[in-house]
Every structure is written in structure tokens, then in C-alpha cells.
C-alpha positions as CSV (number, residue, x, y, z in Angstrom):
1,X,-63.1,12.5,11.7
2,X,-60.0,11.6,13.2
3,X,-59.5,7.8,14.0
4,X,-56.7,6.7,16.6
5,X,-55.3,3.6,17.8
6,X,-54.7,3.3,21.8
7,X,-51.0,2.6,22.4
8,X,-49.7,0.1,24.9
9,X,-46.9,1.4,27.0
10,X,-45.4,-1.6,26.3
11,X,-45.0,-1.2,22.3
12,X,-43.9,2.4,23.2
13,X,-40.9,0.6,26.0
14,X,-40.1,-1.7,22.9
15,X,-39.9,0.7,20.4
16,X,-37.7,2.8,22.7
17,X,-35.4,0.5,23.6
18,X,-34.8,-0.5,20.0
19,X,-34.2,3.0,18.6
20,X,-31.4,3.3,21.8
21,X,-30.1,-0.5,20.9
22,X,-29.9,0.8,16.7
23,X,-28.4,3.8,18.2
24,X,-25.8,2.7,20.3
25,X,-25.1,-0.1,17.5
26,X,-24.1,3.3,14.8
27,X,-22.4,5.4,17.3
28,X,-20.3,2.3,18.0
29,X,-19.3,2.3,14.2
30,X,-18.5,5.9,13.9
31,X,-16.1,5.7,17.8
32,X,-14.6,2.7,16.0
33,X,-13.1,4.8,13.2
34,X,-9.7,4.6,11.9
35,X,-7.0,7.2,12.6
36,X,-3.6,8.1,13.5
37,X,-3.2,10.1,16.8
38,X,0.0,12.1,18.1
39,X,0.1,10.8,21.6
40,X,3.8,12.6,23.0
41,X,5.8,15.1,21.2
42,X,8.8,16.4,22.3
43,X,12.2,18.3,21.6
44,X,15.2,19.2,22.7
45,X,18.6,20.7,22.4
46,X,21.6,17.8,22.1
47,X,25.2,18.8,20.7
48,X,24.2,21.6,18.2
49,X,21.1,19.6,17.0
50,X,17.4,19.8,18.0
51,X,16.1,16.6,18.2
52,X,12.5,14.6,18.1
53,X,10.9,12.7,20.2
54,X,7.1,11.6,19.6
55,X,4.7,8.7,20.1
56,X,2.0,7.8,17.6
57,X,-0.5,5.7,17.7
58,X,-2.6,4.1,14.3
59,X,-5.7,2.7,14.1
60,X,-6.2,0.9,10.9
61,X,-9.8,0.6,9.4
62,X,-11.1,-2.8,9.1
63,X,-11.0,-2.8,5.2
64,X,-7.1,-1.5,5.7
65,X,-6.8,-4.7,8.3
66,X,-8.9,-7.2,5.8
67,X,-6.1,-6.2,2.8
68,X,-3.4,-6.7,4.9
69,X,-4.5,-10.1,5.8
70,X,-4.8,-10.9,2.3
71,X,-1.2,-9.8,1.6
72,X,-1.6,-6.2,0.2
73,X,1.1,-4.3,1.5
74,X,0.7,-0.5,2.3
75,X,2.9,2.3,3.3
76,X,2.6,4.9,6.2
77,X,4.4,8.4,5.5
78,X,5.6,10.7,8.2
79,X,6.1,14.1,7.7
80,X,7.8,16.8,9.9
81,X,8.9,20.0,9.3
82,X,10.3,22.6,11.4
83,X,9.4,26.7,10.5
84,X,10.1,29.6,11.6
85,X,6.8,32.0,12.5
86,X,6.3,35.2,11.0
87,X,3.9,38.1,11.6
88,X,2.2,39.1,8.6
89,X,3.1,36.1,5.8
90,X,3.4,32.6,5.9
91,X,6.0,30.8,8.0
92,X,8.7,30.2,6.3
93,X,10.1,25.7,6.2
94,X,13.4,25.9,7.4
95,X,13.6,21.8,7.6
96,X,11.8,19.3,6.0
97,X,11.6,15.5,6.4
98,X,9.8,12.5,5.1
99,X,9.9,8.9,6.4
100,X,8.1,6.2,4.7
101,X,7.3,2.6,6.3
102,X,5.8,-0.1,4.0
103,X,4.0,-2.7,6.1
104,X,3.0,-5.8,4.8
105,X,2.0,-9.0,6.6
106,X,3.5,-12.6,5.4
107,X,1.6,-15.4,4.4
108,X,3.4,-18.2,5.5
109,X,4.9,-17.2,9.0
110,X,2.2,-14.9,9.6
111,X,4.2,-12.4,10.4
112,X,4.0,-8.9,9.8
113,X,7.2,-6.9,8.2
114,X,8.0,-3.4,8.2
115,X,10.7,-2.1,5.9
116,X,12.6,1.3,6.4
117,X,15.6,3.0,4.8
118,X,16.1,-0.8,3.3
119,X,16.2,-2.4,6.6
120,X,13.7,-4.9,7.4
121,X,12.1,-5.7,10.7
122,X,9.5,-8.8,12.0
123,X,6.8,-8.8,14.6
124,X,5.0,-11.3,16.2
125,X,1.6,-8.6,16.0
126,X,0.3,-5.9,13.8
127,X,0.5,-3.9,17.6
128,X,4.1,-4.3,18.0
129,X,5.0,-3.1,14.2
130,X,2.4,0.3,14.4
131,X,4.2,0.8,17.8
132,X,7.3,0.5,16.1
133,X,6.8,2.4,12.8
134,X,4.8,5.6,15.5
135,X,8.2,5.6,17.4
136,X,10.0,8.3,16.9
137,X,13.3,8.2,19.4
138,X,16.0,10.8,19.3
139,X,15.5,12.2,15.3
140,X,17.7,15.2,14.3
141,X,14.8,17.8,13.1
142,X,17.4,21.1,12.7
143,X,20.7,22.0,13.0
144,X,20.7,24.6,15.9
145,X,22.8,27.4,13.9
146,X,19.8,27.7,11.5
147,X,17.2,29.1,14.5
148,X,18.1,32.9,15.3
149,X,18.0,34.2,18.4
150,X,15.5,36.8,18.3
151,X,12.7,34.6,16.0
152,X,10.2,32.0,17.0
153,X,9.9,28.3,15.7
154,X,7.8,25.4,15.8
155,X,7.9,21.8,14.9
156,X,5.0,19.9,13.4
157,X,3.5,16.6,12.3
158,X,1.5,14.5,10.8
159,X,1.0,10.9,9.5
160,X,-0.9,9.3,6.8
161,X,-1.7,5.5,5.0
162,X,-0.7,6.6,1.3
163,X,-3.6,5.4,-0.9
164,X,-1.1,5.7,-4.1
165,X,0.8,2.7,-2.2
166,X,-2.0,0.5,-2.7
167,X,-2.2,-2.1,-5.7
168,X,-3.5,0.0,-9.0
169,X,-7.0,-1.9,-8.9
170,X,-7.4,-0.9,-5.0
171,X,-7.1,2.8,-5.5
172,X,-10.0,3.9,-7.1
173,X,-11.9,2.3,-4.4
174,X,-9.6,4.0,-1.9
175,X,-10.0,7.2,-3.1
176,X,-13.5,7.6,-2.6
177,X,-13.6,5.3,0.7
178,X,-13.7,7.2,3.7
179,X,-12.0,3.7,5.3
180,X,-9.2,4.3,3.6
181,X,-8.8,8.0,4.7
182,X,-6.6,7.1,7.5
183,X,-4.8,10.1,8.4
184,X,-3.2,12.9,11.1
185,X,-4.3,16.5,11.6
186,X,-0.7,18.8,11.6
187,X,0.6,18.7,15.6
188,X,2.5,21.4,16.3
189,X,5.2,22.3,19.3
190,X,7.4,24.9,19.9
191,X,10.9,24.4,19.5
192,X,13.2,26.3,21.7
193,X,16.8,26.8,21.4
């Protein structure tokens, strides 16, 4: 014998609308994830060099935001390299370049500081120093002597937080943190001569 209970359209509206509100409430922590996105990448040919330009844009996770707050200073990496493309093996670097940014906010003013090639630069906003360190204006990628008529090359990027940055207690936690992952597929672009 099978015994069942009568259900109310009501309970059945409620439960509904809790599993969409629960739902919703997830998917809104997942869209919220951090991550570093090429926006605009571009080169061009200026007085025998070709030169960069690109836009990114970072999206720090809230455990990244909560360190910085609390004085822990990180560092962003660029990378960029240029290659030329080949048929049956690997491409083969032809340039290669690496720009770090250490961003740290300061206690006191409140400010937040972003140090590069020993210079030092302050911003009112943790906005105005991720634009600044995800501008990329007029960089000198390859001399144009080294690309040979005849072969095709492209550019590509990609940006990362680096975990090994962090305070030694921090990493371990980092490491195995998908919060802390924060990071750039490779964007590539062809570079024409």
C-alpha cells in the first residue's frame, strides 16, 4: 500500500521560488569570479620597431581584496612574447618580455601604490592603479629586422597575480585556493610588418 500526502500548490510555488532564489544566489557567486581579461590589443609598425598597445582589465577576488586591505602586498606579472609560426614544429620565441607590478595598499593614507622598474606611483582607488598597471601604451615588442619577409608572426599575452609574491604563511593557502587563481588565458594577434 502506497500512502501519499496531497500537496498544496502553494508549498509547491514556495518551494519553487526558493530553489530559483538559492539558485540565482550561486550563479551570482560563480559570475562574480576573479579574473584578468584582455580587453584591446594592438600593434604596429613605428621607426623600425613594432610596437604594443593593449588594455587589460583585473578583477581581484574578494580574499585577494580582503589581504590587500590588511596591508599584504602582491604582485601582477605580464608576459608577452612575440613568435614566429611554423608548419610542422613549435613556433619558435623570437622576443620575450616580462613586466612585474607589486601593488600594495597603505595604511595610513589609504592609498594604494604601485611600484614598477623602481618607480613608484599613488592612486586615490584600487580602479585607477589596475587601470594603470593593465595599460599598456606604445611598448617596443620586436625589432622589425628580426621578422622575414616571407614568415608569419604573432604576438601574445597573458597576465597573472603571482601566488609566490604572497607572504610565506599565505601561500599554501593560495595554492590550493581557487580565489587566488587569478589569471589570463594566452591572447594572441598577428603582427604584421
Amino acid at each position: 500500500m502506497v500512502f501519499s500526502m496531497p500537496v498544496s500548490a502553494k508549498t509547491e510555488t514556495a518551494s519553487s521560488k526558493l530553489i530559483l532564489v538559492l539558485t540565482a544566489l550561486l550563479l551570482g557567486q560563480w559570475v562574480q569570479a576573479a579574473g584578468i581579461t584582455v580587453r584591446d590589443i594592438s600593434s604596429a609598425e613605428v621607426n623600425g620597431e613594432m610596437i604594443l598597445s593593449a588594455q587589460l582589465d583585473f578583477e581581484l577576488s574578494k580574499e585577494a581584496l580582503k589581504a590587500l586591505d590588511h596591508g599584504v602586498a602582491m604582485d601582477i606579472v605580464i608576459e608577452i612574447e612575440a613568435l614566429q609560426q611554423r608548419r610542422w614544429i613549435w613556433d619558435r620565441k623570437i622576443a620575450e618580455h616580462s613586466e612585474r607590478f607589486r601593488l600594495e595598499r597603505q595604511a595610513l593614507s589609504k592609498h594604494y601604490l604601485v611600484t614598477h622598474n623602481y618607480q613608484r606611483r599613488s592612486f586615490l582607488s584600487l580602479r585607477e592603479a589596475l587601470q594603470f598597471i593593465g595599460a599598456i601604451r606604445e611598448y617596443p615588442l620586436v625589432n622589425t629586422e628580426m621578422l622575414q619577409s616571407g614568415h608569419s608572426y604573432h604576438g601574445r599575452l597573458r597576465a597573472w597575480l603571482d601566488i609566490e609574491s604572497l607572504p610565506a604563511p599565505m601561500r599554501p593557502t593560495a595554492y590550493i585556493s581557487s580565489h587566488w587563481h587569478v589569471v589570463s588565458a594566452w591572447h594572441e594577434w598577428p603582427l604584421k610588418s
